[in-house]
C-alpha positions in Angstrom: -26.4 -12.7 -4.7 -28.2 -10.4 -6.9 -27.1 -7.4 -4.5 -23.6 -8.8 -5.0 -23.8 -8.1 -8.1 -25.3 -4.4 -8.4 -22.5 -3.6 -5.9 -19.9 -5.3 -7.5 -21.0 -3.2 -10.9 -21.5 -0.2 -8.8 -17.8 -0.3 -7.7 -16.5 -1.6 -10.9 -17.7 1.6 -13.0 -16.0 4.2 -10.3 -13.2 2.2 -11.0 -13.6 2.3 -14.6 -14.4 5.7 -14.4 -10.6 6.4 -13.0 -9.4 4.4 -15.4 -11.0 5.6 -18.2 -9.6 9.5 -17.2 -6.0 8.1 -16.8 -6.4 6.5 -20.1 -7.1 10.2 -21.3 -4.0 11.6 -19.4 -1.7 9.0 -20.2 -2.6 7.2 -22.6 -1.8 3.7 -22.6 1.6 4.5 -21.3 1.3 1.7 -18.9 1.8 -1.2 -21.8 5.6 -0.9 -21.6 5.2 -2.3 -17.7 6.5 -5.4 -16.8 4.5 -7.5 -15.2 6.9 -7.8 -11.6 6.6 -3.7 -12.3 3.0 -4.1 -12.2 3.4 -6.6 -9.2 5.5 -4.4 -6.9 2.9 -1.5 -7.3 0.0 -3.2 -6.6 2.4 -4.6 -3.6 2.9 -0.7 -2.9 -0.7 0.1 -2.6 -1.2 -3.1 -0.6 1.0 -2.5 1.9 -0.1 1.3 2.4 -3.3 0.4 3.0 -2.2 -2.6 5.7 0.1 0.5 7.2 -3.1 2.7 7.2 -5.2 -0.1 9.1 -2.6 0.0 11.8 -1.2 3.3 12.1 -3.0 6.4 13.8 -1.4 8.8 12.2 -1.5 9.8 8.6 0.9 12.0 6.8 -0.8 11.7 3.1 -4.3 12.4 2.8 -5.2 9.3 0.7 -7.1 6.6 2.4 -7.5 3.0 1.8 -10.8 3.6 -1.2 -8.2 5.1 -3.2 -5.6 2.8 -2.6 -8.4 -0.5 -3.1 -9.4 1.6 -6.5 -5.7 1.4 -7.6 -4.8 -2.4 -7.0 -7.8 -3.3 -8.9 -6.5 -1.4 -11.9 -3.3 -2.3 -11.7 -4.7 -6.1 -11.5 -6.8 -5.2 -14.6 -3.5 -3.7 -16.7 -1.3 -6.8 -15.2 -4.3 -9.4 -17.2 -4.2 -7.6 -20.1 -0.7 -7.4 -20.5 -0.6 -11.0 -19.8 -2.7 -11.2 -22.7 -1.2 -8.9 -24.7 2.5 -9.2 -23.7 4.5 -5.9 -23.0 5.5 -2.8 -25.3 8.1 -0.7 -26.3 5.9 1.9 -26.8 1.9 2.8 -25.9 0.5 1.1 -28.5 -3.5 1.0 -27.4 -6.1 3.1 -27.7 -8.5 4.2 -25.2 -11.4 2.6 -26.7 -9.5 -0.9 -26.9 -8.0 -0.7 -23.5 -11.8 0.2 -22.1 -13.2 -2.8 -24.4 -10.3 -4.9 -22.7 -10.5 -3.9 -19.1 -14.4 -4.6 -19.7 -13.1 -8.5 -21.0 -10.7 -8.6 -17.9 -13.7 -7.5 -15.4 -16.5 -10.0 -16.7 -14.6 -13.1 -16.4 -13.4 -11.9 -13.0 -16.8 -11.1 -11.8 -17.7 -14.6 -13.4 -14.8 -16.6 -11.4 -16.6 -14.0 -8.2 -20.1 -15.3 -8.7 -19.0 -19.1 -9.0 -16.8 -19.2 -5.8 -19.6 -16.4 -4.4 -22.3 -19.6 -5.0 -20.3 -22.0 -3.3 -18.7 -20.2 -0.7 -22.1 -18.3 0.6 -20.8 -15.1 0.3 -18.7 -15.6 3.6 -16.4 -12.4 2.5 -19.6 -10.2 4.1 -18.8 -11.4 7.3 -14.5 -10.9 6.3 -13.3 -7.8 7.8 -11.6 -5.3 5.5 -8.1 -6.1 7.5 -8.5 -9.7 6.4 -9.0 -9.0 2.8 -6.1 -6.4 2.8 -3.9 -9.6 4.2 -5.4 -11.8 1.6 -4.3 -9.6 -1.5 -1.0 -9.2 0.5 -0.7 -13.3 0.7 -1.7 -13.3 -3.2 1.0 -10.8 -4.0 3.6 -12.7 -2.5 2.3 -15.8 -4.3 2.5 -14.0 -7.5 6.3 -12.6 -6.6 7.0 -16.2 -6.0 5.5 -17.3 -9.3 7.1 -14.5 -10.7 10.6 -15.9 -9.2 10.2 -19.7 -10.6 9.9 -17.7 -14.3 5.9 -18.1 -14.4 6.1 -21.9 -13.2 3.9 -24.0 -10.9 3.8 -27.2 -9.9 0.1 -27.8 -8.6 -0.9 -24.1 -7.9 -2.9 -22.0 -10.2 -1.3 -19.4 -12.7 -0.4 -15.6 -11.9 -4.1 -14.7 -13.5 -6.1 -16.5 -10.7 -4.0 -14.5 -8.3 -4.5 -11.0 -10.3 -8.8 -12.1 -10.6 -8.7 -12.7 -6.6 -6.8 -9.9 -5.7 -9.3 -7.5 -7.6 -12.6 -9.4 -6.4 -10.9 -9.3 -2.6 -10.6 -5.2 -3.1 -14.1 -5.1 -4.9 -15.4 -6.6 -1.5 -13.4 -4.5 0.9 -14.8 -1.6 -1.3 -18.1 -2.9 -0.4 -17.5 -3.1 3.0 -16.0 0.3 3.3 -19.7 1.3 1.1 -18.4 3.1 -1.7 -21.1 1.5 -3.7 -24.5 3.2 -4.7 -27.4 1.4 -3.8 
């Protein structure tokens, strides 16, 4: 568990990193996104890298890391602007979107360790095809939510989806070792 966790960090920070450079590109031009905006290109990336598992051939020289890298920001932005609710304009700046996306990432890597504990870390033995599926299943769950205005009946909220889809690409970055040791 306690390796779990220094690769967890490891790929959280090159994710960070990204994000932390965009955030000096951009800004926080993101804000004004809707979350089924946010959805659909986390969906995007999803379904590239599911199309890059089972295609040969590639036309774009981006690979899956990449693509893993982006759904777990975009999962990131889509929690805080459930928190914060979406903007007209950019209206954060890059210190309190970093302190945010740092709030966002240790509650998810909290909600990782608890199910980690009780599930004996079986995503090790998960192949990277299963956990692109698995975001893919939580996407259309969240689309669905999405649908029914933010409303379930006995499943849990769009969040829990968001928190899962980011700790399944964490562990598929594992797997695909972009970590440092």
């Amino acid at each position: 568990m306690q390796e779990t966790s220094k690769q967890y960090d490891a790929v959280i920070q090159i994710c960070k990193n990204l994000f932390i450079k965009k955030m000096s590109d951009y800004g926080s031009a993101w804000r004004i996104l809707r979350l089924p905006s946010l959805t659909d290109q986390i969906f995007i990336k999803a379904q590239r890298i599911r199309s890059l598992q089972q295609n040969a051939v590639r036309k774009v020289d981006e690979g899956e890391v990449s693509e893993f890298i982006g759904i777990i920001n975009y999962c990131i932005m889509a929690l805080i602007q459930l928190e914060k609710g979406v903007v007209e304009q950019p209206d954060l700046s890059a210190d309190e979107a970093i302190k945010l996306y740092s709030e966002k990432v240790a509650i998810t890597k909290k909600l990782m360790e608890d199910k980690n504990h009780d599930y004996g870390e079986a995503w090790r033995d998960m192949r990277v095809s299963s956990l692109t599926d698995l975001i893919l299943q939580k996407l259309l769950r969240v689309k669905q939510i999405e649908d029914n205005a933010g409303k379930t009946l006995v499943s849990e909220g769009i969040d829990a989806n968001y928190q899962d889809m980011i700790n399944y690409a964490v562990f598929a970055l594992i797997h695909l070792n972009i970590h440092t040791n």
